[in-house]
MARTOR-379348 format. One record per atom (N, C-alpha, C): residue number from 1; atom name; x, y, z. Coordinates in pm, 1 decimal, always signed. Layout:
N
SITE     i   at          x          y          z
SITE   NUM   CA          X          Y          Z
...
END
This chain:
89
SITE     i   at          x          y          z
SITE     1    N    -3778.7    -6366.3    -3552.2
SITE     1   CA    -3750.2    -6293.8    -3429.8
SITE     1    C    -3618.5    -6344.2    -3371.2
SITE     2    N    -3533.1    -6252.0    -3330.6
SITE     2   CA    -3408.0    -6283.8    -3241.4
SITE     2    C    -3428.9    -6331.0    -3111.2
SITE     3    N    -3378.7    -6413.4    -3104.7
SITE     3   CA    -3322.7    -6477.4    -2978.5
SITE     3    C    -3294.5    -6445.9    -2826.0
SITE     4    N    -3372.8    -6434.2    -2761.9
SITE     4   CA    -3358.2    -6346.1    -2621.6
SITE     4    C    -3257.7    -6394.2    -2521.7
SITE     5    N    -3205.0    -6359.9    -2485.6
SITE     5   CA    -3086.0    -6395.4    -2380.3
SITE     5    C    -3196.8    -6453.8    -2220.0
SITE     6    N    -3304.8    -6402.7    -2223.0
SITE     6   CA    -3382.7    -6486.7    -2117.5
SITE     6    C    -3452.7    -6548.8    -2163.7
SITE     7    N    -3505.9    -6666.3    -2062.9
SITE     7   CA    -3626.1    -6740.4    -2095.8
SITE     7    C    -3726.7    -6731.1    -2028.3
SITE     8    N    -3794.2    -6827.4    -1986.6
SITE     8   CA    -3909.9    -6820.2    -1875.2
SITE     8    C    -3812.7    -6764.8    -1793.9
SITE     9    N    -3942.4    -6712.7    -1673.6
SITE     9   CA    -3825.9    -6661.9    -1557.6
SITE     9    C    -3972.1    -6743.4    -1454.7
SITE    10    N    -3841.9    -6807.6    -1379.4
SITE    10   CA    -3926.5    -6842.7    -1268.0
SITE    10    C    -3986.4    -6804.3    -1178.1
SITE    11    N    -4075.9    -6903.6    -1102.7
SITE    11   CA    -4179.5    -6841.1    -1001.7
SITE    11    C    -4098.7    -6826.6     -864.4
SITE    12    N    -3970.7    -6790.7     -833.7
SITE    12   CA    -3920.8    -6770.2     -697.1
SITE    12    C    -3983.1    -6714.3     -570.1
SITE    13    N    -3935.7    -6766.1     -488.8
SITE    13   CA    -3956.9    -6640.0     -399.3
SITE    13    C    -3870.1    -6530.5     -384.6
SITE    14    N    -3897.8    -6399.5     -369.7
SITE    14   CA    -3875.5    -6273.0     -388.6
SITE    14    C    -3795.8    -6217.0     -267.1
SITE    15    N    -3681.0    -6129.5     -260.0
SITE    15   CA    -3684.3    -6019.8     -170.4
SITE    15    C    -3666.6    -5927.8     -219.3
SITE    16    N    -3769.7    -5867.8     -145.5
SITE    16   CA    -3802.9    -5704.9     -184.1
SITE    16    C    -3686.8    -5604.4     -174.7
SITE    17    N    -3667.7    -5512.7     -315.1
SITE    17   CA    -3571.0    -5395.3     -301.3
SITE    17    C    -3664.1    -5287.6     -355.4
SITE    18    N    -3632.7    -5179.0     -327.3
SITE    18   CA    -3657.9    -5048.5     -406.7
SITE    18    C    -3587.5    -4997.9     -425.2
SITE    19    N    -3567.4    -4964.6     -601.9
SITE    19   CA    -3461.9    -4899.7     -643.0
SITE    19    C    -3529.1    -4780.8     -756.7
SITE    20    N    -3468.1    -4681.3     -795.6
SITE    20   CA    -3520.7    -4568.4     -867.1
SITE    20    C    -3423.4    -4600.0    -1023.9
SITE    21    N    -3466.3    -4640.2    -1142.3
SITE    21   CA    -3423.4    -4597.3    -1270.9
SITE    21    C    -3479.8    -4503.3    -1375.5
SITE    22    N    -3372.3    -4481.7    -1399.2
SITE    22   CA    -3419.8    -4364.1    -1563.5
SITE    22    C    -3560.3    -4406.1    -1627.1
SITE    23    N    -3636.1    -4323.7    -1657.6
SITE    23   CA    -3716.7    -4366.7    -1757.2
SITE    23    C    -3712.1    -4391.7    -1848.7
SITE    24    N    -3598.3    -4378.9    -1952.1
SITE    24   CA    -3563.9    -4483.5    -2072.2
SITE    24    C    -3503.7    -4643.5    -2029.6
SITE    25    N    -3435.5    -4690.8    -1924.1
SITE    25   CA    -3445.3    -4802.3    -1915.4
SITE    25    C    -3615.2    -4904.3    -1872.7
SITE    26    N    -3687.2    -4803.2    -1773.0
SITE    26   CA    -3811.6    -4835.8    -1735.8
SITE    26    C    -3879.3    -4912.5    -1882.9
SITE    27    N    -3893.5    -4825.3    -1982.1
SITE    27   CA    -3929.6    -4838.2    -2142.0
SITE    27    C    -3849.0    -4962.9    -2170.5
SITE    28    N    -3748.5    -4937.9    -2170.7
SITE    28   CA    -3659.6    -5076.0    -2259.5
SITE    28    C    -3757.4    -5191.1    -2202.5
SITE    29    N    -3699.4    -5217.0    -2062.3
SITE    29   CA    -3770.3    -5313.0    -1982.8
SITE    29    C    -3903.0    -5335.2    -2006.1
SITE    30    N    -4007.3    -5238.3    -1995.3
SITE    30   CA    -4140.7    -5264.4    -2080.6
SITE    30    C    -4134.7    -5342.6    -2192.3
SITE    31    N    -4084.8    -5271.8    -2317.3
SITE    31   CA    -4044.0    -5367.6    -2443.1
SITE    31    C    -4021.6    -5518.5    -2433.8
SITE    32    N    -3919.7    -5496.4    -2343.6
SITE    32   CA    -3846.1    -5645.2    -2352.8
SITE    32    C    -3917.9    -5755.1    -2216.8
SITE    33    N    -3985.5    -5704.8    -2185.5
SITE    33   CA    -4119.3    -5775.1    -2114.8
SITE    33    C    -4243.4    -5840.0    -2224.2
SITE    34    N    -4266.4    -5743.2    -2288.4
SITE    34   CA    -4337.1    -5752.5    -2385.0
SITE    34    C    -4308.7    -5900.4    -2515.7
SITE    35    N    -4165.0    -5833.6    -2584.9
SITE    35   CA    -4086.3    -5934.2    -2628.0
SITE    35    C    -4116.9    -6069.2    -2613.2
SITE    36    N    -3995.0    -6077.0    -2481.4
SITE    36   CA    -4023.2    -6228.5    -2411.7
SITE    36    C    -4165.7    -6266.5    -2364.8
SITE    37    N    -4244.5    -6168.1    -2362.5
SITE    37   CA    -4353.5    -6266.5    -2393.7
SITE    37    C    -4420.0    -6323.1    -2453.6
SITE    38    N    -4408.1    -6279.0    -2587.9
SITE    38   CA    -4444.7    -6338.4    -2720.9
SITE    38    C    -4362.3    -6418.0    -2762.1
SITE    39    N    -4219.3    -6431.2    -2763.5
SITE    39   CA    -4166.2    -6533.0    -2751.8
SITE    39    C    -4125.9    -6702.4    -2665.1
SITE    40    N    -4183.6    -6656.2    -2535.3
SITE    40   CA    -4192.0    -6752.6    -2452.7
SITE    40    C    -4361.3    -6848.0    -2416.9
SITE    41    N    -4458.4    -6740.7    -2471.6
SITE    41   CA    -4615.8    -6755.4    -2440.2
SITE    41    C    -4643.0    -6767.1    -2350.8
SITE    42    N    -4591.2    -6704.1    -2238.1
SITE    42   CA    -4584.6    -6685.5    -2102.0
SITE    42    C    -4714.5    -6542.2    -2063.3
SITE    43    N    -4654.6    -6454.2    -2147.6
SITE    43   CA    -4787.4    -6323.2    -2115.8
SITE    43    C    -4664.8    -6221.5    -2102.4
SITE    44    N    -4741.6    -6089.3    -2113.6
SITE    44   CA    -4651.3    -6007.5    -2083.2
SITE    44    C    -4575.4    -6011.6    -1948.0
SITE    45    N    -4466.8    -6014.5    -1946.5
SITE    45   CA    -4372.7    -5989.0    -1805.5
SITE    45    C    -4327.8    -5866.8    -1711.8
SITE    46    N    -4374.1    -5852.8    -1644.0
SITE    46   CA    -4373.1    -5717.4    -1586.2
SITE    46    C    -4203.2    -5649.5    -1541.6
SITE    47    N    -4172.9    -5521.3    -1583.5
SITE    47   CA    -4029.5    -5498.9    -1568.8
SITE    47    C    -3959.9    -5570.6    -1444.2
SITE    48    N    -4037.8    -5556.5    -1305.2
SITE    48   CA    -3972.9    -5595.9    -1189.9
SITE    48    C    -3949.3    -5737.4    -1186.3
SITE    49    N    -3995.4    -5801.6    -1272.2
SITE    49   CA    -3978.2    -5979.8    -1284.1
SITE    49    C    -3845.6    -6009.3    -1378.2
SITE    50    N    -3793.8    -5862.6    -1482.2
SITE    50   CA    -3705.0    -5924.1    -1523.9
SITE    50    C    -3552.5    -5857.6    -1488.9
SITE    51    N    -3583.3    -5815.3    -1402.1
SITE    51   CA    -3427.6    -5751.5    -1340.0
SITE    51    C    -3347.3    -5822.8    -1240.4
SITE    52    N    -3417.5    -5945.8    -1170.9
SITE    52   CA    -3351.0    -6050.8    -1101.0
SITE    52    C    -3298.4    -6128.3    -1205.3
SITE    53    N    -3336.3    -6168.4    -1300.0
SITE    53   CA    -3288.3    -6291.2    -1419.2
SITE    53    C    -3175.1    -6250.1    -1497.0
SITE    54    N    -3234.8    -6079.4    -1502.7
SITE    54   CA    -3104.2    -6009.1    -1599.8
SITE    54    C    -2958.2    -5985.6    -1514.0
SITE    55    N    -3010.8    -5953.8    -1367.1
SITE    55   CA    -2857.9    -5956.4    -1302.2
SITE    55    C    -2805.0    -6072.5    -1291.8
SITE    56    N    -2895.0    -6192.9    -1294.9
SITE    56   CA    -2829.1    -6322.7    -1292.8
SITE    56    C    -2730.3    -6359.6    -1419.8
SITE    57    N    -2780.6    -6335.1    -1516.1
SITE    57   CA    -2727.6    -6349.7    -1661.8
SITE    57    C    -2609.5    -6278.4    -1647.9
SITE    58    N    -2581.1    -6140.5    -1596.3
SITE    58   CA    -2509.8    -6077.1    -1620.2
SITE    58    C    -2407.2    -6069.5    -1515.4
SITE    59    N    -2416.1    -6156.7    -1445.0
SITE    59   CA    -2321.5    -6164.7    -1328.6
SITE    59    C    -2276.7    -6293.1    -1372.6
SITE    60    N    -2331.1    -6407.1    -1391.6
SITE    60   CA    -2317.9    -6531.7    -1451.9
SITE    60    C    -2210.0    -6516.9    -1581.5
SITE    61    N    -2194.5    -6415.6    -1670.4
SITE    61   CA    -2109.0    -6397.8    -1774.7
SITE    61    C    -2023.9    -6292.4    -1783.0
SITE    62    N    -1987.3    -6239.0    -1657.0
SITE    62   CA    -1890.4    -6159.6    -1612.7
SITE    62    C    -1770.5    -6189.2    -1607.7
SITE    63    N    -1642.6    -6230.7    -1632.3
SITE    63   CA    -1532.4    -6327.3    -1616.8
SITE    63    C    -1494.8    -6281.4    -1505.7
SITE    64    N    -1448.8    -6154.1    -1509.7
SITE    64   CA    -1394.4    -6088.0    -1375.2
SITE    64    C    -1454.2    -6154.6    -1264.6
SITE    65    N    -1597.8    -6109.5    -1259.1
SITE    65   CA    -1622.5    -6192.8    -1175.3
SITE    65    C    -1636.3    -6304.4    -1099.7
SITE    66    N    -1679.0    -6367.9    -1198.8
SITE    66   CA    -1673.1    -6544.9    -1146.3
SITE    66    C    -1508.4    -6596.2    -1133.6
SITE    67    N    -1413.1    -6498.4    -1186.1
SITE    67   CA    -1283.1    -6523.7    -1156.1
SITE    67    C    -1265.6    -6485.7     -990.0
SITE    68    N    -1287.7    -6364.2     -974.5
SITE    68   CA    -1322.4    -6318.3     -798.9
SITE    68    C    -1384.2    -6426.6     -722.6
SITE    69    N    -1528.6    -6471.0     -766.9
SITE    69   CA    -1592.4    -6540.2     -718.0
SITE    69    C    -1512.5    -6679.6     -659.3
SITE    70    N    -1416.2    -6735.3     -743.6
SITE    70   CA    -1328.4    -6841.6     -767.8
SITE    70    C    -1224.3    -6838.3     -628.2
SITE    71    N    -1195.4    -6689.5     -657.2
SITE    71   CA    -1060.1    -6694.0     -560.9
SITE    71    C    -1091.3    -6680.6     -428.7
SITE    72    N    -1270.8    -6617.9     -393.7
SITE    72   CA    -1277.2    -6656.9     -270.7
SITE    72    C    -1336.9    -6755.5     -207.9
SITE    73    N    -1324.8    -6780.8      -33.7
SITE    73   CA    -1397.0    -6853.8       +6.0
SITE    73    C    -1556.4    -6849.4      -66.4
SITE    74    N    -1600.7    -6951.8      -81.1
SITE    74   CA    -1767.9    -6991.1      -74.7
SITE    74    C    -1800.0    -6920.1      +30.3
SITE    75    N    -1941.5    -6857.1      +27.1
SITE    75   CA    -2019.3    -6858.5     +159.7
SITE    75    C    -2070.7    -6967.4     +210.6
SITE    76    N    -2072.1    -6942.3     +384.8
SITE    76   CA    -2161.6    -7092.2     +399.2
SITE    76    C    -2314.6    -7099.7     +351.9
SITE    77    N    -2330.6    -7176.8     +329.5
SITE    77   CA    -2516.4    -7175.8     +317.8
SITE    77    C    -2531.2    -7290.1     +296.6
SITE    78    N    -2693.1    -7321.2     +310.0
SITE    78   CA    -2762.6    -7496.2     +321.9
SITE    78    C    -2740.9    -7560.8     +209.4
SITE    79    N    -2704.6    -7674.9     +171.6
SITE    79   CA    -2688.8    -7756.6      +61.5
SITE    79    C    -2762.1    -7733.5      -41.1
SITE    80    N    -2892.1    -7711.4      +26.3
SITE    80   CA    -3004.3    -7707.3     -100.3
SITE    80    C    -3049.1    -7566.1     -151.2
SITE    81    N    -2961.7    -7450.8     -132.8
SITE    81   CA    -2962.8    -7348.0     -176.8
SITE    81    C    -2893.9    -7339.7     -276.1
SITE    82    N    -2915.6    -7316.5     -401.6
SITE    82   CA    -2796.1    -7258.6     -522.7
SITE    82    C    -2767.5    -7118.7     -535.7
SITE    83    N    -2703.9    -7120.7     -613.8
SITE    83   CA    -2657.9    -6972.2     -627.2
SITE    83    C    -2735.6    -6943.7     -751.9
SITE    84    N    -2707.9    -6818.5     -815.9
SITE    84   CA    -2769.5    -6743.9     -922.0
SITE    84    C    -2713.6    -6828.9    -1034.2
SITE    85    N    -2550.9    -6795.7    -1014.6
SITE    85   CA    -2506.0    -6899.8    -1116.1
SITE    85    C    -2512.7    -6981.2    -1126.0
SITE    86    N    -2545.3    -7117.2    -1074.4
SITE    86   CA    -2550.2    -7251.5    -1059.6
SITE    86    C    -2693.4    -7228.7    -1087.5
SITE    87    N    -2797.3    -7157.2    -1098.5
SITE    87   CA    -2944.0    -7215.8    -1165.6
SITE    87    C    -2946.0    -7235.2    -1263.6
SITE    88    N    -2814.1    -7121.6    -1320.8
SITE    88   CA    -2840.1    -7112.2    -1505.2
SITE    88    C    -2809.3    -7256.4    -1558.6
SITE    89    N    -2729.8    -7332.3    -1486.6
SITE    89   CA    -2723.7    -7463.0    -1567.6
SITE    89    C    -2804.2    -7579.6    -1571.2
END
């Protein structure tokens, strides 16, 4: 089996969005819930658990971005908050 670009996904706390996608991504996401869960032995993962991890990944390996990210100020926030990117490491 190939190699999943996620792993466990953690137990965070959540804020709630509602958003509307295609029903062929809905499917992918099923799959790849499925997937990573046989690969991780975690259980199946439900789509809405893996769309926070995947924007993380995918914002995390954006160059553009984290080049943007670079050139501006930081936001303020509490010490002990990380960012998306800073969990991945």
């Amino acid at each position: 089996m190939a190699k999943l670009k996620l792993g466990t996904i953690p137990d965070d706390k959540p804020v709630k969005l509602t958003i509307e996608l295609p029903a062929t991504i809905h499917r992918d996401l099923v799959a790849y819930g499925n997937a990573l869960g046989r690969e991780t032995g975690q259980g199946v993962v439900e789509p809405a658990k893996l769309i926070g991890p995947m924007l993380v990944r995918f914002m995390a390996t954006d160059r553009a971005f984290a080049k943007l990210r670079r050139t501006e100020s930081p936001p303020q926030r509490p010490h002990s908050e990380k960012s998306a990117s800073e969990k991945l490491t």
